[in-house]
Every structure is written in C-alpha cells, then in structure tokens.
C-alpha positions as a LaTeX table, in Angstrom:
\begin{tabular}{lrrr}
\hline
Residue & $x$ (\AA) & $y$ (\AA) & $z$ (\AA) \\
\hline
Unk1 & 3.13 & $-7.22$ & $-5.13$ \\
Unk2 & 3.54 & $-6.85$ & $-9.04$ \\
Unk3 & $-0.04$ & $-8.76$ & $-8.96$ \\
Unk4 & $-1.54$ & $-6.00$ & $-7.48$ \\
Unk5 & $-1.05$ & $-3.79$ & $-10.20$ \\
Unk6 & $-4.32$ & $-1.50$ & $-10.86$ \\
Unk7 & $-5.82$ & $-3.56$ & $-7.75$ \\
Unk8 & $-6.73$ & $-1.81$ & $-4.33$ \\
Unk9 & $-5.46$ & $-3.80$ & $-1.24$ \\
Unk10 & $-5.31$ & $-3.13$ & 2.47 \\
Unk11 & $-1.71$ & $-2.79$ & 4.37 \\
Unk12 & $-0.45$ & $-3.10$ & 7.37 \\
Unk13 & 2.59 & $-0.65$ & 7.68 \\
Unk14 & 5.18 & 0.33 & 9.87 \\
Unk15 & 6.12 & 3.93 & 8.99 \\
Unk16 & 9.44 & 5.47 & 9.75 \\
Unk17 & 8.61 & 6.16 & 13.19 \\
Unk18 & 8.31 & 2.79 & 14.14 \\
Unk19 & 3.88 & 3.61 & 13.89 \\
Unk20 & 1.93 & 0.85 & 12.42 \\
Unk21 & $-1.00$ & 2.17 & 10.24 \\
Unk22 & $-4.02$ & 0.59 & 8.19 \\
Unk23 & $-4.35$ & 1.85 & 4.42 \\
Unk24 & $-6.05$ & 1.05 & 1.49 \\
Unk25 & $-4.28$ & 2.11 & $-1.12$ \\
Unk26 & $-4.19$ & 1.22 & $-5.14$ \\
Unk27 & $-0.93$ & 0.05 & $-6.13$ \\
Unk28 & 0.33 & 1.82 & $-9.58$ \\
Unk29 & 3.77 & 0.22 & $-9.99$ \\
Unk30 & 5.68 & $-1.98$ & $-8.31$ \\
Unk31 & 9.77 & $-2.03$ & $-8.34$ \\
Unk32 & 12.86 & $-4.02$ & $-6.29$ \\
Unk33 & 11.84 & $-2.36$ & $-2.81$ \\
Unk34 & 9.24 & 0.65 & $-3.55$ \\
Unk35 & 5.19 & 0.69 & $-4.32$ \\
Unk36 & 3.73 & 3.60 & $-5.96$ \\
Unk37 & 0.46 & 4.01 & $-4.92$ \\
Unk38 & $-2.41$ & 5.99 & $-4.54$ \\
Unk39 & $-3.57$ & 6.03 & $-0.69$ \\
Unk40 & $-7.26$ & 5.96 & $-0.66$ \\
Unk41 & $-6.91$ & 6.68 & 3.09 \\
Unk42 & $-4.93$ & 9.93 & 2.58 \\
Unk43 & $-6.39$ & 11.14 & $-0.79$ \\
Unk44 & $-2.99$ & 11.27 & $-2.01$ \\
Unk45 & $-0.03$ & 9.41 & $-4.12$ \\
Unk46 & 2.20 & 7.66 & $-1.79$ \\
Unk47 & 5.29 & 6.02 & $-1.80$ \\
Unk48 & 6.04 & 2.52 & $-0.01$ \\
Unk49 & 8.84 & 0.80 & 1.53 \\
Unk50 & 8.20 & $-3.01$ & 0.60 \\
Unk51 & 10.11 & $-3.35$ & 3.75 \\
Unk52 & 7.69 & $-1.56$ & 5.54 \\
Unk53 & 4.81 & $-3.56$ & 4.28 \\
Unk54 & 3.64 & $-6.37$ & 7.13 \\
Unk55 & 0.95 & $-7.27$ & 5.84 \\
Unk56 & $-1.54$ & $-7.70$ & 2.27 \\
Unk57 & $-4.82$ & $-8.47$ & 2.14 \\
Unk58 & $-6.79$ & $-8.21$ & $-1.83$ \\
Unk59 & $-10.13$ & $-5.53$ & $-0.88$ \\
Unk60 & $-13.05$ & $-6.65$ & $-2.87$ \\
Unk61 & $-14.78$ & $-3.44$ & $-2.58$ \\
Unk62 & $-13.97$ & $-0.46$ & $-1.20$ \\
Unk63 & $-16.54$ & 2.34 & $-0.01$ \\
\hline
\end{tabular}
C-alpha cells in the first residue's frame, strides 16, 4: 500500500459488519495494519483496516 501514497485507488472492503463496499479513496499514509485516507466516495477522511482491504486496483482518473 505504501506505493499508493498521494495516489487515488479503488477498494474492495469488508466493513465491520461483514458489508462489502466499493470506494475510491486517496491514501494519505500508510502504517503496520491502518490506511489513512480520504474517501472520495464519502467526502470524508477515513480510516482502514488493511485487513479489511480485499481488493486494489490503481484509478487513472477519477470524475
């Protein structure tokens, strides 16, 4: 993830309640097992479990 610094990607995650969700987000920092981010999809800094993350894919552009 560390390579994704300043980058906005798309996840796949699996939230707390077991709910998978789509988000673009741009990650901020990266540390052992969190990503700060800021969702684009929520309009709001966010927190991530790496754990939680399923899936990564790079977003060339987002609208």
């Amino acid at each position: 993830m560390h390579r994704h610094i300043g980058r906005i990607i798309e996840i796949i995650y699996l939230d707390s309640k077991g709910i998978f969700t789509k988000r673009h987000i741009r990650v901020d920092s990266v540390n052992a097992d969190m990503v700060k981010a800021y969702c684009l999809t929520a309009k709001a800094p966010r927190v991530f479990r790496i754990d939680r993350i399923m899936a990564v894919q790079a977003v060339k552009r987002y609208a």
